[in-house]
N, C-alpha and C positions, 0 to 999 in steps of 0.2 A: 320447121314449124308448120301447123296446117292452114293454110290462107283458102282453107273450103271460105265460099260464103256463107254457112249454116255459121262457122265457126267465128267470122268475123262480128253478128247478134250477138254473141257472150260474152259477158265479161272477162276480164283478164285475169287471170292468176299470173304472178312473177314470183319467184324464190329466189329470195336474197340472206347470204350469208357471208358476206362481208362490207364495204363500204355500203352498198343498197340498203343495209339494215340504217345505218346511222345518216345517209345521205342518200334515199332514194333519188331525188330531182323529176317526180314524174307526180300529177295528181291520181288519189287512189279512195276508195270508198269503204275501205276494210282495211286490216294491218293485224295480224293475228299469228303467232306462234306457229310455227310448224315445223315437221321433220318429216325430211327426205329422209328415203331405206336404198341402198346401192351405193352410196359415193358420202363420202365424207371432204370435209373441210380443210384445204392442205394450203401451206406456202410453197408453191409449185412453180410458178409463172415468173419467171424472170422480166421485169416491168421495163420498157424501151422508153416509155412515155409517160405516163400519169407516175408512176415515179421512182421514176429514173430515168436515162439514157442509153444507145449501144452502149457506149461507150461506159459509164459506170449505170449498167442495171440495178434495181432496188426488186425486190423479191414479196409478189403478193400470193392473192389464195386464188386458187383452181376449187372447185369440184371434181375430185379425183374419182376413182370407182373404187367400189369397195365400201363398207360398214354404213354409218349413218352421219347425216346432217341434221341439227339444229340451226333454225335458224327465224327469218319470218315469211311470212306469203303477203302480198300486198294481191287487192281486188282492185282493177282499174275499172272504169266502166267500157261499155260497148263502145260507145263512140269516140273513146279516147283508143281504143284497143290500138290502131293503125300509128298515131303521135309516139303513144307508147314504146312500142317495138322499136320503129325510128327512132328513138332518143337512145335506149339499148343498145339498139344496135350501132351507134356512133359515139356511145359510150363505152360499152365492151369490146367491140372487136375493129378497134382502131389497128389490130397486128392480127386480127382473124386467128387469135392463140384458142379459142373457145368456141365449142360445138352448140350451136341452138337447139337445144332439143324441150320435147313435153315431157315430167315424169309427172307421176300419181306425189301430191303431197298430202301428209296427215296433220289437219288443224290441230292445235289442241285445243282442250277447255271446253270440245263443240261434238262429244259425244264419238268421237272418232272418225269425225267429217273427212271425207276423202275429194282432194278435188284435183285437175288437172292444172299443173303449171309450166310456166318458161321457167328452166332454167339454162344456165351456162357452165356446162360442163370445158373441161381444160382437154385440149387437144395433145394427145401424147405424143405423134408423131412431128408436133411443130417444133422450132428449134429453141423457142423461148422455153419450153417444158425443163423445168429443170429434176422435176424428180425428188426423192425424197431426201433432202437434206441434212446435214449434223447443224447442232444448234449453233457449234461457231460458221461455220459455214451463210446460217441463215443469221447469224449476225451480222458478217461483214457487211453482207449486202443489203440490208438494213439502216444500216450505218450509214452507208454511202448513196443510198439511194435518195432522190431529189429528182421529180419531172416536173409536168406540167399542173400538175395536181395537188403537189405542195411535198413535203418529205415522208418517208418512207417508214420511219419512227412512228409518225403522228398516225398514221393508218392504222398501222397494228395497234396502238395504244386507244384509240377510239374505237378498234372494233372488238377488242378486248374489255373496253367500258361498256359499249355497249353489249356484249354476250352478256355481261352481272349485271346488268340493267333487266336484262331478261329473266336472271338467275340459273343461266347456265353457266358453264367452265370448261372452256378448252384447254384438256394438260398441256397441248404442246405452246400453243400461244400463251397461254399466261405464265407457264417459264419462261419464254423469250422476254414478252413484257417485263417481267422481275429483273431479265437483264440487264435491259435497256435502260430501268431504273437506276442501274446499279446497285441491286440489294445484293445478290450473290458477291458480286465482286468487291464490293464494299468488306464484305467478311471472310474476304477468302476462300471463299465454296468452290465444289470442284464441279466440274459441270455430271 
């Protein structure tokens, strides 16, 4: 990330597309729809900690490369910019599974406002990456998953409430979620 001083005066842009969306934990002066172009929304990250264990990992979302992200941009202000990052960064890369990087995000609603943000993209070469998954696959560990952050279930099911809060829809997660529910299995469905 760039720690110019010019860059430290600006405000913050953050992209968030998963728990950040429903539970930023950081104060912010903007909160606005956006989409990332390069990297889409995956369950990719095998969770050691916030939830789950080594031992029984629970399976969150990466920013993978490739297609497009939905999701939101939060504006922090200047003088929080530094708190900011710090909190981020003790929040996100407790296993350092995730690349800091700046990409170009597209507000919506705002005329096709283009602005510079943090995001966290998933490190492929890390050992937690677990890559693209079948959906019983990302069940199990779903299932099973419990850290420090509370269960693995409730994650995807709040960030899945909050995408249609948005009025968006991710196919892959909200099959999962219907699973979780037990609506397919309740009727027999085949995956």
């Amino acid at each position: 990330m760039d720690a110019s001083p010019a860059a430290k005066t600006e405000d913050l842009w953050v992209f968030a597309y998963g728990s950040l969306m429903w539970r930023p934990g950081f104060s912010y002066l903007e909160r606005v729809s956006a989409r990332l172009y390069g990297a889409h929304r995956a369950l990719c990250v095998l969770s050691h900690v916030h939830r789950g264990t080594p031992e029984r990992p629970g399976l969150v979302l990466g920013l993978d490369r490739g297609g497009t992200c939905r999701g939101i941009a939060y504006r922090t202000p200047a003088k929080h910019r530094d708190a900011t990052v710090a909190y981020l960064r003790g929040r996100e890369q407790v296993t350092a599974v995730y690349r800091e990087t700046v990409r170009t995000l597209l507000l919506d609603g705002d005329a096709g406002r283009r602005v510079q943000g943090l995001c966290f993209m998933v490190d492929r070469s890390h050992p937690q990456y677990a890559g693209e998954l079948d959906l019983a696959s990302q069940l199990h560990y779903v299932r099973q998953g419990h850290g420090r952050s509370g269960a693995n279930r409730d994650y995807v099911l709040a960030t899945v409430k909050e995408l249609e809060a948005l009025g968006f829809r991710d196919r892959d997660l909200h099959l999962l979620a219907e699973r979780l529910h037990g609506v397919h299995e309740a009727h027999g469905g085949a995956g």
